[in-house]
Structures are given as structure tokens and as C-alpha cells.
N, CA, C and O atoms as CSV, one atom per row, in Angstrom:
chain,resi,resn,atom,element,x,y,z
A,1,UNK,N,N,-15.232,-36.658,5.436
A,1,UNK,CA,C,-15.119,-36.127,4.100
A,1,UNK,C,C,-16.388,-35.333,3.800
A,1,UNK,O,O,-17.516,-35.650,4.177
A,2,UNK,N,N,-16.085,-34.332,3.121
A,2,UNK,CA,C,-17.387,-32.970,2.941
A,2,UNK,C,C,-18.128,-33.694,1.817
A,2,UNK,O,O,-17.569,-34.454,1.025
A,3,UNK,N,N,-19.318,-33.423,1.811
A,3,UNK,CA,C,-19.977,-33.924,0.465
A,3,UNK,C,C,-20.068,-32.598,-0.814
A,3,UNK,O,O,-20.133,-31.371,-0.732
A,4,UNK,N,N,-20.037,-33.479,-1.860
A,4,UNK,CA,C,-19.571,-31.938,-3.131
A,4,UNK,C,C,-20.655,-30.728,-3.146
A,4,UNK,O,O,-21.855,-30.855,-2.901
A,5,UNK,N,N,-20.271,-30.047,-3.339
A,5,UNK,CA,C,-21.191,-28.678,-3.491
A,5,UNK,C,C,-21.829,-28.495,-4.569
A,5,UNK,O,O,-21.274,-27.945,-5.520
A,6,UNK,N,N,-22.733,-28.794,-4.613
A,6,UNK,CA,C,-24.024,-27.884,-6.268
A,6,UNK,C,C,-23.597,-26.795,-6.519
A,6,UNK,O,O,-23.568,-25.908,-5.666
A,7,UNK,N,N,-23.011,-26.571,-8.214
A,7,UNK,CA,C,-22.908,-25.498,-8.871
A,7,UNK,C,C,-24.118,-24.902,-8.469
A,7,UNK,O,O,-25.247,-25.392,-8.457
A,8,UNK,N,N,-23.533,-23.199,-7.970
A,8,UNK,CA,C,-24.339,-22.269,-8.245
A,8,UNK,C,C,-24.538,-22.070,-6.634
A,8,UNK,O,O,-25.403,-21.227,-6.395
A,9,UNK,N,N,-24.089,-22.505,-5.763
A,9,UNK,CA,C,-24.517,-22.603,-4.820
A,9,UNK,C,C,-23.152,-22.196,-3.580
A,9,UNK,O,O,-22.035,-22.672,-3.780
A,10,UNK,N,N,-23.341,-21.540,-2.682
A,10,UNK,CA,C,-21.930,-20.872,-2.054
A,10,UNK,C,C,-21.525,-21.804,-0.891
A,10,UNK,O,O,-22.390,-22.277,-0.155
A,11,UNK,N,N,-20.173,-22.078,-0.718
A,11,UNK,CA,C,-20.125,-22.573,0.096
A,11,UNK,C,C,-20.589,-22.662,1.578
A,11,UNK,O,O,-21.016,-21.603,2.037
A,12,UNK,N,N,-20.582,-23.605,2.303
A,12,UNK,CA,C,-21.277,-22.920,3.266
A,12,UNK,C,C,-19.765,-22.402,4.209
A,12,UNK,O,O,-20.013,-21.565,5.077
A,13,UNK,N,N,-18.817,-22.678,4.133
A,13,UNK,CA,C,-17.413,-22.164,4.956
A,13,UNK,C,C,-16.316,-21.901,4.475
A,13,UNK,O,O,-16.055,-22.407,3.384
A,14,UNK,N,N,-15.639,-21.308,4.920
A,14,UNK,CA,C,-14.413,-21.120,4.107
A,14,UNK,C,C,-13.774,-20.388,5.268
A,14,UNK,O,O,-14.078,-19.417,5.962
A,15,UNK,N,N,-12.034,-21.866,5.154
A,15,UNK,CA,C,-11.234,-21.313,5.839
A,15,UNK,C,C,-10.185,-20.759,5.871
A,15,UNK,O,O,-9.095,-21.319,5.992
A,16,UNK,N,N,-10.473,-19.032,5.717
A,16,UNK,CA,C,-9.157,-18.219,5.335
A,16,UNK,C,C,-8.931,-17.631,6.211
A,16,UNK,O,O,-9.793,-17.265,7.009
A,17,UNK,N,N,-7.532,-17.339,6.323
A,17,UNK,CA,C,-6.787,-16.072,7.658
A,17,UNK,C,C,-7.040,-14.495,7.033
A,17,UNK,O,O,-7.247,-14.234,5.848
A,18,UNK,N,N,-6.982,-13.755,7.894
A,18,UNK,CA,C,-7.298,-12.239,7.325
A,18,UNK,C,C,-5.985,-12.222,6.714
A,18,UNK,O,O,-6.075,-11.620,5.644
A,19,UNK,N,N,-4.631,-12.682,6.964
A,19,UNK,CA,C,-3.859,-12.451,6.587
A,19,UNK,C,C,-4.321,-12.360,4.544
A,19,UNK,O,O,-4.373,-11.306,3.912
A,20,UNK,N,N,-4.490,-13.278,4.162
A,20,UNK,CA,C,-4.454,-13.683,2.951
A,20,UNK,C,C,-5.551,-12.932,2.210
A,20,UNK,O,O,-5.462,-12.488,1.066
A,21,UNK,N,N,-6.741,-12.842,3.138
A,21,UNK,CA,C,-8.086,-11.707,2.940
A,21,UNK,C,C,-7.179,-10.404,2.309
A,21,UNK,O,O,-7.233,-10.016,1.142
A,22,UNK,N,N,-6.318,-9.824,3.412
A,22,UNK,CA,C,-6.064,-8.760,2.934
A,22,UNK,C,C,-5.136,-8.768,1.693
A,22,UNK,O,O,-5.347,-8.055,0.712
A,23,UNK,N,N,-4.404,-9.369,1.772
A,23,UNK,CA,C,-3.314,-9.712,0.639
A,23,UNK,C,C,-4.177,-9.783,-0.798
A,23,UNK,O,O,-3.740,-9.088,-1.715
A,24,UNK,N,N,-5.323,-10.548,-1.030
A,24,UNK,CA,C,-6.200,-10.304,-2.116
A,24,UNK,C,C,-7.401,-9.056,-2.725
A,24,UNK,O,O,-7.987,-8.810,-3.779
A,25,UNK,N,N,-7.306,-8.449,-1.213
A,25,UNK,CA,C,-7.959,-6.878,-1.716
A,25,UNK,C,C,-7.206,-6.129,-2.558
A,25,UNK,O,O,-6.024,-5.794,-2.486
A,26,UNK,N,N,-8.094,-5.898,-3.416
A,26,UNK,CA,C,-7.614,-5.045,-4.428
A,26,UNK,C,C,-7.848,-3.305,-3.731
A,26,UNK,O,O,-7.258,-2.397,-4.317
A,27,UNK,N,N,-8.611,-3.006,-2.646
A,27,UNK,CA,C,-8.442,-1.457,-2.800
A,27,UNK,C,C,-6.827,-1.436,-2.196
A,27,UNK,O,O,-6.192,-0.387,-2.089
A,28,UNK,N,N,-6.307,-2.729,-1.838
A,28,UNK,CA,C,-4.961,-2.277,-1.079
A,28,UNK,C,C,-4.244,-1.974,-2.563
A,28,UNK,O,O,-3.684,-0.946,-2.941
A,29,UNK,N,N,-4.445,-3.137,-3.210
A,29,UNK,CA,C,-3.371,-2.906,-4.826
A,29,UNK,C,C,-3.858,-1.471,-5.413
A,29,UNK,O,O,-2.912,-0.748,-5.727
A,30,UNK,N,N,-4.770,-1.080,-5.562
A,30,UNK,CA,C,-5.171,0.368,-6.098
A,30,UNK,C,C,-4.783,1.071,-5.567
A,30,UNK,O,O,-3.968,1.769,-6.172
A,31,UNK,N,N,-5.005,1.359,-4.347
A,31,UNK,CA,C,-4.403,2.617,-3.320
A,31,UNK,C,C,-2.849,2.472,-3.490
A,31,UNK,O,O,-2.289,3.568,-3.455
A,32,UNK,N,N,-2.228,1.681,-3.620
A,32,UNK,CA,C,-0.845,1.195,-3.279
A,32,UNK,C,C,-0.279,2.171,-4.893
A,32,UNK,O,O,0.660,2.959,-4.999
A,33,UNK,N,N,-1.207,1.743,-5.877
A,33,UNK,CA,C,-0.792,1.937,-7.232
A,33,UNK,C,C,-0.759,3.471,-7.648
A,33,UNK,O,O,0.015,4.252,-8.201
A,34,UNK,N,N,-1.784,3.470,-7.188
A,34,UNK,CA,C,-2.520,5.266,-6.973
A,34,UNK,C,C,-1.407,6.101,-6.406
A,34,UNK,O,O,-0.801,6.994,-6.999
A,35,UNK,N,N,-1.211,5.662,-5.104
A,35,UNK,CA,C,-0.108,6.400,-4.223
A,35,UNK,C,C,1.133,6.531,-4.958
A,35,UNK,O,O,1.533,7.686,-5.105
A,36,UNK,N,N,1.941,5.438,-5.532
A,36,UNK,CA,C,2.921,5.564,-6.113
A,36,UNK,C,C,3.151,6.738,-7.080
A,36,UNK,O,O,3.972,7.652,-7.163
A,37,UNK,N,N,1.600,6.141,-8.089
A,37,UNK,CA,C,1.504,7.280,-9.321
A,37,UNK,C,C,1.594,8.847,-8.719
A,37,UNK,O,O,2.470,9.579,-9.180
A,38,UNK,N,N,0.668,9.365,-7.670
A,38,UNK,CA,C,1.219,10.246,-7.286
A,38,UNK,C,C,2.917,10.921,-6.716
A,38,UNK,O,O,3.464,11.988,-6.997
A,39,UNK,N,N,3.341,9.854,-5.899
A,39,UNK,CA,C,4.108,10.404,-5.414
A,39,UNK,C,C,5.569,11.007,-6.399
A,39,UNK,O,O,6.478,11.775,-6.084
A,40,UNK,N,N,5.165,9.964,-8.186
A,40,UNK,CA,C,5.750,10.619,-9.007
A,40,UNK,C,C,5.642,11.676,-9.651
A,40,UNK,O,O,6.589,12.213,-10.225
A,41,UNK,N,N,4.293,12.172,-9.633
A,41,UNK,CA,C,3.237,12.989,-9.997
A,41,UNK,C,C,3.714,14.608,-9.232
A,41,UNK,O,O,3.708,15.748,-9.696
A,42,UNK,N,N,4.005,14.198,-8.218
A,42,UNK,CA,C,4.043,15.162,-7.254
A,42,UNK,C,C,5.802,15.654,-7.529
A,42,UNK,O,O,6.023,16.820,-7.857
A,43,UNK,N,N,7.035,14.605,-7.351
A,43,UNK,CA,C,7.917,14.810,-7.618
A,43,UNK,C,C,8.185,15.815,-8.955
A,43,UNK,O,O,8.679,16.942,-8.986
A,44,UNK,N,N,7.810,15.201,-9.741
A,44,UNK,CA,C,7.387,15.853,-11.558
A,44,UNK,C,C,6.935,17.238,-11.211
A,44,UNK,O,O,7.731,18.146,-11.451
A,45,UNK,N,N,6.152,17.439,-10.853
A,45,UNK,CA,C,5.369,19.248,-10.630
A,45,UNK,C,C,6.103,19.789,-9.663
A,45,UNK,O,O,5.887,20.988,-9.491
A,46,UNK,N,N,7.181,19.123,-8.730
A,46,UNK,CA,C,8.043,20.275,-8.283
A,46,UNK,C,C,9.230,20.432,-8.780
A,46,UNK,O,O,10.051,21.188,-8.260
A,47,UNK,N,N,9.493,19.658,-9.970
A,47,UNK,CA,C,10.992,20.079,-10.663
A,47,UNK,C,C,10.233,20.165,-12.075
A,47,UNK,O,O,10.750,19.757,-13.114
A,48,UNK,N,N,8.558,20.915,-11.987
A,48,UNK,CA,C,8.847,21.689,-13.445
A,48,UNK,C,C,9.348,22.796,-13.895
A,48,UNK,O,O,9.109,23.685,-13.078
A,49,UNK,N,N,10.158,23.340,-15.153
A,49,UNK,CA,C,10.522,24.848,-15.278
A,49,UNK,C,C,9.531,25.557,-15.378
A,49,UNK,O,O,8.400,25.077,-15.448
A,50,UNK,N,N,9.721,26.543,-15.396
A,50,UNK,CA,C,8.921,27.710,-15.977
A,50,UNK,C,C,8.173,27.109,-17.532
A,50,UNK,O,O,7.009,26.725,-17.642
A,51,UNK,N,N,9.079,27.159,-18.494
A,51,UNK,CA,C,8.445,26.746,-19.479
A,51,UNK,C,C,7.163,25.700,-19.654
A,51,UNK,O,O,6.341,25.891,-20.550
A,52,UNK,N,N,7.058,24.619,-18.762
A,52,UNK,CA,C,6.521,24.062,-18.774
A,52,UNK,C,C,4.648,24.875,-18.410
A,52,UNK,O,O,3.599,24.844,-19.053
A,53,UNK,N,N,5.149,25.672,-16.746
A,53,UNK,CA,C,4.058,26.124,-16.506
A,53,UNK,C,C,3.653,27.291,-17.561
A,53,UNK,O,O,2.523,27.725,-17.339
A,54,UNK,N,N,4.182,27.774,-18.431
A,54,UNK,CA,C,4.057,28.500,-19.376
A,54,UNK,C,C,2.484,28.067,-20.427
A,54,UNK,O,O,1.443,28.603,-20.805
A,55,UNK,N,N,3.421,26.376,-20.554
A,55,UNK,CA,C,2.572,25.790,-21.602
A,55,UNK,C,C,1.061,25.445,-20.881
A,55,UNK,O,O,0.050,25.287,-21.565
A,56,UNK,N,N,1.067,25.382,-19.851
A,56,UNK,CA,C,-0.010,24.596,-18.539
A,56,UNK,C,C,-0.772,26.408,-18.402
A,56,UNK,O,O,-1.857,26.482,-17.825
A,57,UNK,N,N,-0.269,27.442,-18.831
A,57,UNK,CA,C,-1.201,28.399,-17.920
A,57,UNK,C,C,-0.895,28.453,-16.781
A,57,UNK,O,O,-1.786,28.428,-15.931
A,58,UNK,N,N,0.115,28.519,-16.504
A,58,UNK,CA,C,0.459,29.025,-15.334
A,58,UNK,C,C,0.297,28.205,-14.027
A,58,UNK,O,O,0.783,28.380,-12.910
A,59,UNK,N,N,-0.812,26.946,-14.675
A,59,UNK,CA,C,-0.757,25.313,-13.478
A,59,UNK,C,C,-0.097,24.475,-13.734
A,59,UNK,O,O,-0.031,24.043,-14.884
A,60,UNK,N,N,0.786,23.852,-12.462
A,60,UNK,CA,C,1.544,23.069,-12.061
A,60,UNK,C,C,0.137,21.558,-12.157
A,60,UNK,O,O,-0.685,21.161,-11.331
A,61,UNK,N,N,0.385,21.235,-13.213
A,61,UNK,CA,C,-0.305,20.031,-13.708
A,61,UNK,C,C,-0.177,19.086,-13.263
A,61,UNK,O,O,-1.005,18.619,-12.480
A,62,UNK,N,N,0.640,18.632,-13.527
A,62,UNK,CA,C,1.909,17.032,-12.592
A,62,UNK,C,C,1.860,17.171,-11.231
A,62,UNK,O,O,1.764,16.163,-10.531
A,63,UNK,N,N,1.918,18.381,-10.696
A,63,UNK,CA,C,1.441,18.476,-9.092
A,63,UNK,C,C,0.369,18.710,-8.761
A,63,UNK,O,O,0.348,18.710,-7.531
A,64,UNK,N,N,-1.145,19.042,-9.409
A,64,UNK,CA,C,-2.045,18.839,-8.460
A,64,UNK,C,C,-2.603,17.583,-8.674
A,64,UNK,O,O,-3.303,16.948,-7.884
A,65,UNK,N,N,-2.122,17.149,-10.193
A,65,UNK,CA,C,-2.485,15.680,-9.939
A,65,UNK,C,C,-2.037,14.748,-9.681
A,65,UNK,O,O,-2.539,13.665,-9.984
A,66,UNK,N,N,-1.155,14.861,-9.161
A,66,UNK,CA,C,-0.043,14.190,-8.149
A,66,UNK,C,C,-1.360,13.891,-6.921
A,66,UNK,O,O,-2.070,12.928,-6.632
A,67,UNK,N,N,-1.150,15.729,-6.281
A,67,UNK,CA,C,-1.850,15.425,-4.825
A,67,UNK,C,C,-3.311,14.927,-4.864
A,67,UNK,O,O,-3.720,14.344,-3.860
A,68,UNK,N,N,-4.144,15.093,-5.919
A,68,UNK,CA,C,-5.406,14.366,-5.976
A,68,UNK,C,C,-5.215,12.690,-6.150
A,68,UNK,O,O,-5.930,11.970,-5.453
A,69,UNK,N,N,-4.537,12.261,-6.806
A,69,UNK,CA,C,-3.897,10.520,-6.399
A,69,UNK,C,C,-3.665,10.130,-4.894
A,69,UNK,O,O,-4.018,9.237,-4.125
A,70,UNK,N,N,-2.799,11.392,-4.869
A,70,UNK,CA,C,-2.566,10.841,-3.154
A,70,UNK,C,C,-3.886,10.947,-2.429
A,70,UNK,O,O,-4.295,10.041,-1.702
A,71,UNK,N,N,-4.471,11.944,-2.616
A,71,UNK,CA,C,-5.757,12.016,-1.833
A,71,UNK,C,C,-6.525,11.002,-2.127
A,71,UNK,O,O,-7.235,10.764,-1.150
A,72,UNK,N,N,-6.723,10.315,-2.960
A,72,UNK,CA,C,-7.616,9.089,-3.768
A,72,UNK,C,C,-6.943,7.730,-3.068
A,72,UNK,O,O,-7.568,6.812,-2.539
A,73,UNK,N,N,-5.880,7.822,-3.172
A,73,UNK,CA,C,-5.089,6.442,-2.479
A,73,UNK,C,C,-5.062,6.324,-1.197
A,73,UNK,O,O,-5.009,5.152,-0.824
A,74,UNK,N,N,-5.087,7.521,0.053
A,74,UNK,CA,C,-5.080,7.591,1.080
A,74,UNK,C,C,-6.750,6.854,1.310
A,74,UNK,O,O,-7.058,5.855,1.961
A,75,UNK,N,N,-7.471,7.634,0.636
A,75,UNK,CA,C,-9.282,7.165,0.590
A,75,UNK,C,C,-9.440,5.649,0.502
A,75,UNK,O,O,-10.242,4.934,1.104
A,76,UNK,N,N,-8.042,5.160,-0.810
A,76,UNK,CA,C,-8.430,3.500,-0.737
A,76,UNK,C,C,-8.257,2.856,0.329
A,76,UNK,O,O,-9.034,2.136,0.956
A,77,UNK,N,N,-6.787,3.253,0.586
A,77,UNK,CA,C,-6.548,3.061,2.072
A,77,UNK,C,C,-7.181,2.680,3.279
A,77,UNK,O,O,-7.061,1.566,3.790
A,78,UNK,N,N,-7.875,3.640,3.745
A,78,UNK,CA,C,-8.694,4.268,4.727
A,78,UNK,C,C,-9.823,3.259,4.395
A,78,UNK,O,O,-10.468,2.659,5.255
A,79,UNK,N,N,-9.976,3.151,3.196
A,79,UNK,CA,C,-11.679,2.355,3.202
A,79,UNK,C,C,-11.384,1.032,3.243
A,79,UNK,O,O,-12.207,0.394,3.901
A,80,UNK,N,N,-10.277,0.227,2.654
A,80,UNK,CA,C,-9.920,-1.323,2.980
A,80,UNK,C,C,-9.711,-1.214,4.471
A,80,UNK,O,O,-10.478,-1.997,5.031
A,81,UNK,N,N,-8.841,-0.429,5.469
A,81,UNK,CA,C,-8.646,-0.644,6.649
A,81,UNK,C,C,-9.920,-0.456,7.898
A,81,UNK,O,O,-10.088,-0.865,9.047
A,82,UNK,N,N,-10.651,0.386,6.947
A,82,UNK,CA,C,-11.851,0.546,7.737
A,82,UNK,C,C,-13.152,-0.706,7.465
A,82,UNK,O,O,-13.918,-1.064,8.360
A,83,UNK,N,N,-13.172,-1.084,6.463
A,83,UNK,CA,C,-14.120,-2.488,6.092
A,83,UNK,C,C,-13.200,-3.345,5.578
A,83,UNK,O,O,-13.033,-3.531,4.373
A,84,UNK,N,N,-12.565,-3.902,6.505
A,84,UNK,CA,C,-12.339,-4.706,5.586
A,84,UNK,C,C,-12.914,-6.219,5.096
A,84,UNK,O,O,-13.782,-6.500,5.923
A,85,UNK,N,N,-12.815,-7.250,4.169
A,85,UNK,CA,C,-13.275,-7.710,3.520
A,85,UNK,C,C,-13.481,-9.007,4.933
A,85,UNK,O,O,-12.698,-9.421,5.788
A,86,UNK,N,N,-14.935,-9.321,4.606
A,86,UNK,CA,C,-15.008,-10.450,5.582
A,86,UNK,C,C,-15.492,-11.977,4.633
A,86,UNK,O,O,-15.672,-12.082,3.420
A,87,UNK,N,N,-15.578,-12.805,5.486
A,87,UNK,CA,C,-16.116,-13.734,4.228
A,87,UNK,C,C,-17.316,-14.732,5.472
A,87,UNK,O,O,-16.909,-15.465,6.374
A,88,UNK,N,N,-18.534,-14.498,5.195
A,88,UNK,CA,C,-19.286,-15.050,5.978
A,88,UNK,C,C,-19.510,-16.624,5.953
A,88,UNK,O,O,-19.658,-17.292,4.930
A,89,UNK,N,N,-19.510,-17.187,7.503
A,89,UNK,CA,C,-19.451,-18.538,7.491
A,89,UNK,C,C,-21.217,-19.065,8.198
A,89,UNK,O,O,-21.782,-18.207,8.875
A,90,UNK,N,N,-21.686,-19.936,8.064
A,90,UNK,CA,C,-22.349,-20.795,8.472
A,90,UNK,C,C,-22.682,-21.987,9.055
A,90,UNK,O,O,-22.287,-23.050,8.575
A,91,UNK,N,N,-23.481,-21.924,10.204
A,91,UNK,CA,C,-22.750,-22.937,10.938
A,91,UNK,C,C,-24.399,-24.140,10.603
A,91,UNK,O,O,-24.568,-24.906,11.552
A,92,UNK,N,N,-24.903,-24.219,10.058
A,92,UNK,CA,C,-25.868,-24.869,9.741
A,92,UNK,C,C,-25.272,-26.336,9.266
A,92,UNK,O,O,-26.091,-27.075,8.720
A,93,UNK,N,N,-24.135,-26.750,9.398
A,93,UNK,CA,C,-23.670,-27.816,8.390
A,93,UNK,C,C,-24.225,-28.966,8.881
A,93,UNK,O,O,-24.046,-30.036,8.299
């Protein structure tokens, strides 16, 4: 049996699967959220009328910020899969 841990003080182990690591990153939920928002974003600015780009000046609004989401979500992406979250253990016990 482990003896209790002093508030304030980190455990010294912790036993998690990456599975669950990743499942609790949030750049996956952001990127995931991001991406979506674009890909409606993007849909939207290619079925705007004319009128619309009228009101916009002549920019397709809903579509470039569509593709800057996607570009932002691909980035979250890319950066959870590239670091992803570790949780350091110690073997001092």
C-alpha cells in the first residue's frame, strides 16, 4: 500500500496509457473544433452569391476564413502529433 501524498506535492508516478493521454489533449479537441468550423466556413464562401460579395467588397469572407481555420487546425494537429503530451515518472520511490 502507497503511503498518502503531501498536498502540494506531485506525484511521484502515474499510470496512464498514451491512449487516454491523447484522448485528454485538448490541442486534439481544438484542432478537431477549428477544422470543423472551417470546413463550414469554407462550404459557406463557395455557395456565396454575388450579393453577398457585393456587401464584403468584393471578398469571399466565409472562405478565407474558412481556409485560415483549416490552416490553424492542421497546426493543432501537427503540434499534438508532433509533442505529444508526456507525463514524467520517477523512479526514486
Amino acid at each position: 500500500m502507497s503511503e498518502p501524498v503531501e498536498p502540494g506535492t506531485p506525484q511521484a508516478t502515474v499510470e496512464t496509457g498514451s491512449r487516454m493521454q491523447r484522448l485528454f489533449d485538448l490541442r486534439y479537441v481544438i484542432g478537431a473544433l477549428l477544422g470543423v468550423y472551417g470546413v463550414v466556413l469554407v462550404i459557406r464562401g463557395l455557395l456565396d452569391g454575388p450579393e453577398q460579395l457585393a456587401r464584403a467588397a468584393g471578398i469571399s469572407i466565409n472562405l478565407w476564413t474558412g481556409v485560415g481555420l483549416l490552416v490553424v487546425s492542421v497546426v493543432f494537429l501537427l503540434w499534438a502529433r508532433a509533442r505529444p503530451l508526456g507525463i514524467e515518472s520517477s523512479d526514486d520511490a
